[in-house]
C-alpha atoms as one frame of an Amber mdcrd trajectory, in Angstrom:
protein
   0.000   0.000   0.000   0.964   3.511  -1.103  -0.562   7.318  -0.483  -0.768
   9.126  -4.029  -1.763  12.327  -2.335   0.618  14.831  -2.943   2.951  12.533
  -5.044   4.838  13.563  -8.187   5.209  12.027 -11.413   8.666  11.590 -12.489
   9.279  12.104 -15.997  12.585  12.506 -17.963  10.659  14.652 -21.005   8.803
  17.340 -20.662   5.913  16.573 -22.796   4.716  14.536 -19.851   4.563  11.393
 -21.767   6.277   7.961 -19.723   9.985   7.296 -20.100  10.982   4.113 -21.628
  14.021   2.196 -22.203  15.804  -0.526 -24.018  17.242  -3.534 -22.395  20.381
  -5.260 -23.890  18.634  -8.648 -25.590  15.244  -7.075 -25.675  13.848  -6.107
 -29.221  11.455  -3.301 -28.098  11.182  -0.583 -25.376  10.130  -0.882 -22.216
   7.511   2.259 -20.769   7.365   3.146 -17.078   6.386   6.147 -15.067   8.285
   6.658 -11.446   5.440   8.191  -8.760   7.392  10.065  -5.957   5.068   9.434
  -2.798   5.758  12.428  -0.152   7.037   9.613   2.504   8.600   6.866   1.391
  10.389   4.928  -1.851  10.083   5.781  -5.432   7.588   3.349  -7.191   8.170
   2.374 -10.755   5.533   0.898 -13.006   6.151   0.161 -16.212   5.056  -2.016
 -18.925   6.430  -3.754 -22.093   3.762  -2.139 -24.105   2.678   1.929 -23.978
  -0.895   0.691 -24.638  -1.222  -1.226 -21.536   0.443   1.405 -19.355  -1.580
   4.286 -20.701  -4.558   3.544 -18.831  -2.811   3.528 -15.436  -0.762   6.220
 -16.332  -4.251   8.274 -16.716  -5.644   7.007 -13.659  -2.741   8.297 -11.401
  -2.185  11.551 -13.296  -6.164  12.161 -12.964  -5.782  11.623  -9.583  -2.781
  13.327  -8.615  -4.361  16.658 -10.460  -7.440  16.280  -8.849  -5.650  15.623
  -5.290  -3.956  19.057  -6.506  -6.694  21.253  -7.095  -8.692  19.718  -4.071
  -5.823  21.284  -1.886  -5.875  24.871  -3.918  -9.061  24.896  -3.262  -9.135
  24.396   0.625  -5.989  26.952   1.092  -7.941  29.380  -1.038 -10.963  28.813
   1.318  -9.437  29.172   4.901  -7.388  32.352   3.255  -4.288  31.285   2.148
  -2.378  31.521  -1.342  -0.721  28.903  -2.178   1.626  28.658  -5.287   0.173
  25.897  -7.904   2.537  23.254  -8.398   2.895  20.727 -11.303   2.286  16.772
 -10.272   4.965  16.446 -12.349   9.026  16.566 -11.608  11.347  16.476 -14.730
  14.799  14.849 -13.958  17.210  13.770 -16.396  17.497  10.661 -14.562  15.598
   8.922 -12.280  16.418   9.839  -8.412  18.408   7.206  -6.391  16.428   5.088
  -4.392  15.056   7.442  -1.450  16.422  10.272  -3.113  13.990  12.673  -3.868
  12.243  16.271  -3.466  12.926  18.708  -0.236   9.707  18.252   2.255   8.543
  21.259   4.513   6.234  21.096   7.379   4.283  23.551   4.969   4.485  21.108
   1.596   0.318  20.182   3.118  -2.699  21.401   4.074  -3.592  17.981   4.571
């Protein structure tokens, strides 16, 4: 088990399509997304074909930018401005394992 709220997608384009790679012996790419969970490891998913990773893809970027505007929403109620953020990071590679973004007591309203 996992928490997606307030996780990043980690993506090494910015066109905010999954990565892929090509593994010695293989004949065709492998496509994967990495989701950075605010506690915890990386988690890679990936897929030998784009068409079966798309759909989960969706799902988690749906509900990563719905987490997102759920929280601008309740900082703009109680007063507060907030500064939008992508659910996306761009790295050129993907972080080490527990590497990972900066967290601040005030990353959350939540």
């Amino acid at each position: 088990q996992f928490d997606l709220r307030g996780a990043k997608i980690i993506l090494r384009s910015k066109d905010g399509k999954p990565n892929w790679i090509t593994y010695p012996g293989e004949t065709s790419p492998w496509h994967y997304f990495t989701i950075l969970p605010r506690r915890g490891y990386p988690i890679k998913i990936s897929s030998p074909s784009l068409e079966e990773l798309e759909p989960v893809y969706r799902a988690v970027r749906s509900f990563l930018q719905h987490d997102a505007a759920m929280k601008n929403q309740h900082a703009q109620q109680m007063g507060h401005y907030i500064e939008e953020e992508s659910v996306y990071q761009t790295v050129e590679t993907t972080p080490p394992r527990g590497g990972g973004r900066v967290r601040t007591n005030k990353d959350s309203y939540w």
